[in-house]
N, C-alpha and C positions, 0 to 999 in steps of 0.2 A: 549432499542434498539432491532430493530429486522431484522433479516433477510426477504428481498421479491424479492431475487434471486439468484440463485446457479449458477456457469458460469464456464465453461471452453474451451479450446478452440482446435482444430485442425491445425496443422501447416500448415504454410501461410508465403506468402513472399512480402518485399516491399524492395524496390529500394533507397537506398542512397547514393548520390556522386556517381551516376552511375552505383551502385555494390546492385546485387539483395542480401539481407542476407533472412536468413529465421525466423520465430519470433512466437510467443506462445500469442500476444496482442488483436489479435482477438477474444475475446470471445463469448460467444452466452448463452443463457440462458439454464439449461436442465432442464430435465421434473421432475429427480427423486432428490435426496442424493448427497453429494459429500462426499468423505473422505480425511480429513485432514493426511497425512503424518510426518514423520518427517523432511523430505526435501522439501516436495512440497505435489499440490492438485492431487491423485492419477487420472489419464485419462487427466492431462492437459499437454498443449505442454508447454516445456520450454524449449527454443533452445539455450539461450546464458547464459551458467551457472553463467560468471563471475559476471555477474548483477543481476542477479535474480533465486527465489530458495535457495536452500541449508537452512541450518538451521534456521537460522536468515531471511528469507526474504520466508518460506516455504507459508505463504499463503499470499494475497493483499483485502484487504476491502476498499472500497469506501461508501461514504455515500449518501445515494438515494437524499435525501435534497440537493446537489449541482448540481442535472441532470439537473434541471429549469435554471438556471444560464449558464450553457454550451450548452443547445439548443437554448435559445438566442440568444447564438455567432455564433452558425452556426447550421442555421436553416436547410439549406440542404443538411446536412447528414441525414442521413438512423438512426434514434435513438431507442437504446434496450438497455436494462441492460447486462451491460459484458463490455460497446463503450469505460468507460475509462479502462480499462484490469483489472477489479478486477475480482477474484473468487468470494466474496461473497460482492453482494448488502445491504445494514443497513440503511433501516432505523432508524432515530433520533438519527446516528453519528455524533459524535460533537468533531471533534481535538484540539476543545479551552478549552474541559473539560477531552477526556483521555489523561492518562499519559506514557510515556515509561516506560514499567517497570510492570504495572496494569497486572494483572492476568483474564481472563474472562472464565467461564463457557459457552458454547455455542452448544447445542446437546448434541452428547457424547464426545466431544471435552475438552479438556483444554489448551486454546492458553492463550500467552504473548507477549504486544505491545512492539514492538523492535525499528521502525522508521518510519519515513515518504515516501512516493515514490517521486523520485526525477523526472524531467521531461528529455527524452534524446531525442533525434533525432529518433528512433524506434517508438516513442507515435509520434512525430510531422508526419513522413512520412504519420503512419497511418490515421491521422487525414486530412494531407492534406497541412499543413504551418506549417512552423518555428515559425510562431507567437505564437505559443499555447503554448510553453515553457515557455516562457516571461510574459504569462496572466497566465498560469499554477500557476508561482511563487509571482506574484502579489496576484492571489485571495487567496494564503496562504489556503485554506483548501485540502491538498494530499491525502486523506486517509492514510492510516500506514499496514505497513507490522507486520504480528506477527509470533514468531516461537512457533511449536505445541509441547505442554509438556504434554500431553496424547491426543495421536492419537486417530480416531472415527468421525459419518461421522455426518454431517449437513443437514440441509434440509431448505427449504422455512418456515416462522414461526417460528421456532427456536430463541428465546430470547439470547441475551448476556447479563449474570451476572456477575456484577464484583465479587471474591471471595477473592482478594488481592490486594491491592493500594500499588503504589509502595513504595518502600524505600527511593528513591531521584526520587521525582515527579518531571518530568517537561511534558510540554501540547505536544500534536504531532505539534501542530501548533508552540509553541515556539522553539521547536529541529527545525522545519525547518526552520524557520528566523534565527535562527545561523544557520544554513549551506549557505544561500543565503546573509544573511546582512555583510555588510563589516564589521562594528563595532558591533562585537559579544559578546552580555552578560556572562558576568564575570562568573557571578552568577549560570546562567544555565549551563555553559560549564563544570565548577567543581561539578557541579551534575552528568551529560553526563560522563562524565570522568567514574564516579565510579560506574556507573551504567553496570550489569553484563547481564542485558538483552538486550543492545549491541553488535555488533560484537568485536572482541579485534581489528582488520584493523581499524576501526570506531571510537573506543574512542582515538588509537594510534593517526588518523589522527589529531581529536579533541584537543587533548593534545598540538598539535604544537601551537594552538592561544590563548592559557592559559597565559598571561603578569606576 
């Protein structure tokens, strides 16, 4: 896996249910480095804390390989690296094979996969339709959020190495089909649970559909 884009973005506003909010989703590609934080990507806008950001959610990766698939669907947008709101573009990211939990080397960085990004109404306005929520969840590949467990800054080219496989593996892709599938794997959920690269809001939620 590699990095072939750094992104971040300058605050910017869209309109939902009639009420302009302001939002950090617009990103753009930059020229130089970015630095991984321990709450966030240092120079990016992040406007609505309670969703994104903070430890667990400090940076967002997308994988270059699903850009074909989404320009597709909607050929006339305006398409660049940054469109689905990641910080860092990866190429030969594959959610069906990292786990929550995996440790990666990346720069001078050392992030940890924590979850998947979920689709809200802020990505749909941007985008344009509600629909993309809906196809977001079907096509099952989210990219994953990871929190930085030694800060330091990334750049274009940049390799992700794994350095540690999690304790209780499960795939980005499978955490997210339990969060969207009504009939949630047993199996996975009691992994999820005990898994500490988690938020504790997140395994608490999880815990409710544990039979």
């Amino acid at each position: 896996m590699k990095i072939i884009s750094t992104n971040l973005a300058k605050p910017a506003f869209v309109t939902i249910n009639g009420e302009k909010q302001r939002t950090g989703i617009f990103k753009k590609p930059t020229k130089g480095s970015i630095y991984l934080d321990k709450e966030e990507v240092k120079g990016d806008e992040v406007s609505n804390r309670k969703v994104h950001g903070g430890i667990y959610k400090a940076c967002y990766l997308f994988s270059a390989d699903h850009y074909p698939y989404w320009k597709n669907l909607y050929p006339q947008l305006d398409w660049h690296y940054g469109m689905l709101g990641e910080n860092l573009t990866v190429e030969g990211l594959d959610e069906t094979k990292m786990c929550i939990g995996d440790i990666y080397k990346v720069g001078h960085a050392l992030v940890q996969v924590t979850q998947p990004r979920e689709p809200c109404t802020t990505f749909a306005a941007k985008m344009g339709t509600e629909d993309i929520m809906q196809q977001f969840i079907a096509h099952g590949r989210p990219g994953t959020y990871v929190r930085v467990l030694q800060q330091g800054e990334v750049t274009v080219g940049d390799a992700l190495e794994l350095v540690e496989a999690s304790k209780h593996p499960v795939s980005v892709t499978d955490f997210f089909k339990v969060l969207f599938s009504r009939e949630k794997n047993q199996e996975h959920l009691n992994l999820l649970v005990k898994n500490e690269a988690i938020a504790l809001y997140k395994r608490e939620q999880l815990q409710r559909f544990i039979k």
